[in-house]
Backbone bond lengths (Angstrom), bond angles and torsions (degrees), N, CA, C in turn:
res aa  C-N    CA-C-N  psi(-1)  N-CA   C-N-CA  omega(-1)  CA-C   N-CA-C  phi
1 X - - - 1.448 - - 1.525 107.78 -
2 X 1.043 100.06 132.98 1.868 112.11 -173.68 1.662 103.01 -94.23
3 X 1.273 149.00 144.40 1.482 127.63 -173.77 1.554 81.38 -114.18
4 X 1.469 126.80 129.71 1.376 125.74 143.63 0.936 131.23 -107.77
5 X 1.553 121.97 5.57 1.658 123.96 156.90 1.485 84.37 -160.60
6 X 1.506 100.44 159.68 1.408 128.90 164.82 1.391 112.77 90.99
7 X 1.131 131.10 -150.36 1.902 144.33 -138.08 1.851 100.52 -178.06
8 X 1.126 78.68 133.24 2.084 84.08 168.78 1.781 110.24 -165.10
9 X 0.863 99.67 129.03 1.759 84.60 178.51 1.664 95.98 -88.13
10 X 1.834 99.37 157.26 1.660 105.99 -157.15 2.054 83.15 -112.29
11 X 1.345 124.01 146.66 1.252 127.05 168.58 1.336 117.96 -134.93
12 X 1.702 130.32 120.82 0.802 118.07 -146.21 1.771 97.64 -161.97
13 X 1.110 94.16 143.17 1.683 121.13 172.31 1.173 153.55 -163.02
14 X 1.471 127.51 131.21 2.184 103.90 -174.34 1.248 102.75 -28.30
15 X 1.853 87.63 142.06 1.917 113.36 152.32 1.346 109.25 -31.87
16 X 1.500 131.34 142.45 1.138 122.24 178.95 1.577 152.17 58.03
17 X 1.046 92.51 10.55 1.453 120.72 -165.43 1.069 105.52 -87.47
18 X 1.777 120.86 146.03 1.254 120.67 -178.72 1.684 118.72 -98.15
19 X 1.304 105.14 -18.76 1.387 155.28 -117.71 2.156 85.42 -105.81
20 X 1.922 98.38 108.89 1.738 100.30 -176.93 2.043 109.57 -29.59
21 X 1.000 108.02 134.95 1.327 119.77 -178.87 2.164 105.78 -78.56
22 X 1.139 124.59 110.16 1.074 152.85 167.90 1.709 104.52 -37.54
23 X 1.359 114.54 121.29 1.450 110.94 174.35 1.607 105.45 -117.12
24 X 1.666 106.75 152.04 1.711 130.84 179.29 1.542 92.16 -138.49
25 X 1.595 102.14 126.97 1.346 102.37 161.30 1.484 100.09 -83.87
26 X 1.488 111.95 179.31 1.487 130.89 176.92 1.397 94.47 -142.07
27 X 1.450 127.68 170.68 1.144 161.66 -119.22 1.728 138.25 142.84
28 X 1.084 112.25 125.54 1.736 114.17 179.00 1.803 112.57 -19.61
29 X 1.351 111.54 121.72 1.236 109.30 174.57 1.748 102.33 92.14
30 X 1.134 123.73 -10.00 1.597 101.74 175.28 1.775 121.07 -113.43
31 X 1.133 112.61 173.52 1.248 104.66 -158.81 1.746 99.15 -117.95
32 X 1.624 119.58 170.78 1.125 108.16 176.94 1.816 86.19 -152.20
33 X 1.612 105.73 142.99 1.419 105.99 168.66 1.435 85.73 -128.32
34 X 1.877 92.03 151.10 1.676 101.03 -177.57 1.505 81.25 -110.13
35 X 1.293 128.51 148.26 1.373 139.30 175.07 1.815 92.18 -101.59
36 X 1.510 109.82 170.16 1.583 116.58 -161.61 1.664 84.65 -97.98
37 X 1.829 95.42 157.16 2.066 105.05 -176.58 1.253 105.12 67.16
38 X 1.579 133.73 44.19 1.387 145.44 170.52 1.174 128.56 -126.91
39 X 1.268 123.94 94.00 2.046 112.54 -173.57 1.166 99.45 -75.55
40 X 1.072 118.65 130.02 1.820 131.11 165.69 1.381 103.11 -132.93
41 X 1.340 114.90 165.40 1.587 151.58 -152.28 1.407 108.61 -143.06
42 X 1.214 117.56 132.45 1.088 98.59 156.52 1.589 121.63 -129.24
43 X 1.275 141.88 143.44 1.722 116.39 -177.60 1.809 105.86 -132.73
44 X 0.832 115.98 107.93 1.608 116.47 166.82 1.041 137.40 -60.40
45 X 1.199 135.44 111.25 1.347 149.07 -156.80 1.376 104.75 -97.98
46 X 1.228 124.84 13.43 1.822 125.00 -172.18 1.733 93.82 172.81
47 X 1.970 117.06 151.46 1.230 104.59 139.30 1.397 138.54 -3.96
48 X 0.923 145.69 130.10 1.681 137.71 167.66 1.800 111.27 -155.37
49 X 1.478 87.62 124.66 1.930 94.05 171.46 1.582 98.81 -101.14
50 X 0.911 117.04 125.32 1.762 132.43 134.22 1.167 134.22 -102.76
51 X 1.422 109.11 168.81 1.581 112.82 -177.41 1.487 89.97 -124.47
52 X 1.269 87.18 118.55 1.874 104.01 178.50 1.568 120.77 -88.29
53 X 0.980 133.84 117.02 1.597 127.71 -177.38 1.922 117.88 -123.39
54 X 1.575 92.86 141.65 1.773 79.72 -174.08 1.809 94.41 -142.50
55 X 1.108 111.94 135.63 1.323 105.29 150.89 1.419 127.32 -45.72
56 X 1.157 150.02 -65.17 1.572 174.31 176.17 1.838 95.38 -60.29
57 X 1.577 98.56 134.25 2.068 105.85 165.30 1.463 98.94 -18.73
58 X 1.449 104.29 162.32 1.266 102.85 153.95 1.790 88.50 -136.64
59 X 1.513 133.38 -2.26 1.378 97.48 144.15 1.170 144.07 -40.60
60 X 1.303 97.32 164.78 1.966 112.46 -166.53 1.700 117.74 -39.37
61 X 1.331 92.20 -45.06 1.470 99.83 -163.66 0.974 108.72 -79.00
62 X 1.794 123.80 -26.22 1.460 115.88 -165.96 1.491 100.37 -102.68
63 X 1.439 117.92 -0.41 1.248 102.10 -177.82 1.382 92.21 -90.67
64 X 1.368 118.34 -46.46 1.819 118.41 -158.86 1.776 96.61 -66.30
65 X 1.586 123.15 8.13 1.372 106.91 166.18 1.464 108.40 -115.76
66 X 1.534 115.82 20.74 1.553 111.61 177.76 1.654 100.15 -114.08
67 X 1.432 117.09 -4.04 1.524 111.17 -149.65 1.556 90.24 -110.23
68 X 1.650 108.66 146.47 1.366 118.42 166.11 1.591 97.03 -114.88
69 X 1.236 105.94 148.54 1.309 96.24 173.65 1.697 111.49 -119.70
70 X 1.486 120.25 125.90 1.161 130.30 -173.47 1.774 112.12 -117.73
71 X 0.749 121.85 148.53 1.880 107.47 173.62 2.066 90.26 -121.42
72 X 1.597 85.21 118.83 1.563 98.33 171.34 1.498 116.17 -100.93
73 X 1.434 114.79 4.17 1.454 117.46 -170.71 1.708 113.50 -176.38
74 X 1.284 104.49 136.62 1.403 104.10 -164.31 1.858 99.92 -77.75
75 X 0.899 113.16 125.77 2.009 108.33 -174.51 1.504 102.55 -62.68
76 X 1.068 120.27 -40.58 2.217 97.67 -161.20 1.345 78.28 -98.77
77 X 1.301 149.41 -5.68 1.875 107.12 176.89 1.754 90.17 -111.37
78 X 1.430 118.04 -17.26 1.743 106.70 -166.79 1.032 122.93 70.39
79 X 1.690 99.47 5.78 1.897 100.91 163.15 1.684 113.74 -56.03
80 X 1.598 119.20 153.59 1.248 133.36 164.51 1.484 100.47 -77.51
81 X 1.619 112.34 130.28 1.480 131.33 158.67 1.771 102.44 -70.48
């Protein structure tokens, strides 16, 4: 993800992991690669455009068969799950 406007803090940790999930803010101009076997979060703190890029579809079907869905953080308080 490329950030070209806005703020988001990034949350992130091994697949499966029990282990508090690690935060990176982002900001205009920075970049973020998610490597594969990684739960990440993401929560926006403002508007934000990016340019999203993936190796793999990012249609429906092929995404909703790559995605696990975990919640590592509650979004309006930014508590850790």
């Amino acid at each position: 993800m490329f950030v070209l406007s806005g703020e988001f803090d990034y949350y992130y940790r091994p697949a499966g992991s029990n282990e508090t999930p690690k935060k990176i803010g982002f900001s205009k101009g920075s970049m973020v690669f998610t490597p594969p076997m990684e739960e990440h979060a993401t929560v926006f703190l403002e508007d934000t455009d990016l340019i999203v890029m993936s190796r793999n579809p990012r249609d429906q079907t092929a995404y909703e068969s790559d995605v696990v869905r975990v919640e590592l953080v509650e979004p309006k308080t930014r508590l850790l799950k």
